[in-house]
N, C-alpha and C positions, 0 to 999 in steps of 0.2 A: 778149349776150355773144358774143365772136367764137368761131371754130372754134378746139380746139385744134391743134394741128400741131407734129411736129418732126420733123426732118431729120437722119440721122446717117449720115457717110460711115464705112462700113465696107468690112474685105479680107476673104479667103478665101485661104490660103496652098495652092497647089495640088501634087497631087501624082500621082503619075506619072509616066511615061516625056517628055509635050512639053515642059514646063517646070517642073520639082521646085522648090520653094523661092522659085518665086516669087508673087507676088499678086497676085489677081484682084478691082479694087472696085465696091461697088455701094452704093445708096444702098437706107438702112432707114425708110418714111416712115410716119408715126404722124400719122393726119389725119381728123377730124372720125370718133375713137374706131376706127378701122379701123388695122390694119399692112397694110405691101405692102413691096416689093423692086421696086427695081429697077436691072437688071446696067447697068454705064458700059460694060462691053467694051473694060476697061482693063486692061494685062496692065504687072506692069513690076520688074524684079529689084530687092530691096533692096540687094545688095552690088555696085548701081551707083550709089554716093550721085547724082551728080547726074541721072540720068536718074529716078532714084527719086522724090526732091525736085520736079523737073520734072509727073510724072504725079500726082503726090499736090495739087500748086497748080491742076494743069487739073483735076482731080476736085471741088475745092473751090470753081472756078470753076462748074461745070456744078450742083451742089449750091446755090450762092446764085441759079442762076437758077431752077430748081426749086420755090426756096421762094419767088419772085418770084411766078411760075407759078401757084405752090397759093394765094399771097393774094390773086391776084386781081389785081395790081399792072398785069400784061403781058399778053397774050396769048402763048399757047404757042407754041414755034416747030416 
């Protein structure tokens, strides 16, 4: 039976004085029975639809290769 694994892109809405209100994503990995984190160091305003939209498609991009990554598929870059 293979490993289990799953991948989920999540934010953190940050707060204080550098940037209020905006989100910071990271991905939440659940993999052969273990969690971890780990930060993109993606920062990006939502009440900017298209730059939003923008950072949320390269998060999702960096996410599919991850999960490339964790099966074994690719070599890590």
């Amino acid at each position: 039976m293979g490993a289990i694994m799953r991948l989920v892109l999540r934010h953190r809405v940050m707060t204080g004085r550098q940037q209020p209100g905006c989100h910071s994503f990271y991905l939440e990995i659940y993999h052969n029975g273990k969690r971890s984190y780990e930060p993109l160091d993606i920062v990006a305003n939502p009440k900017d639809k298209a730059n939003y939209r923008e950072a949320v498609q390269f998060c999702q991009d960096i996410m599919a290769k991850r999960q490339l990554e964790l099966k074994g598929d690719c070599p890590p870059v």
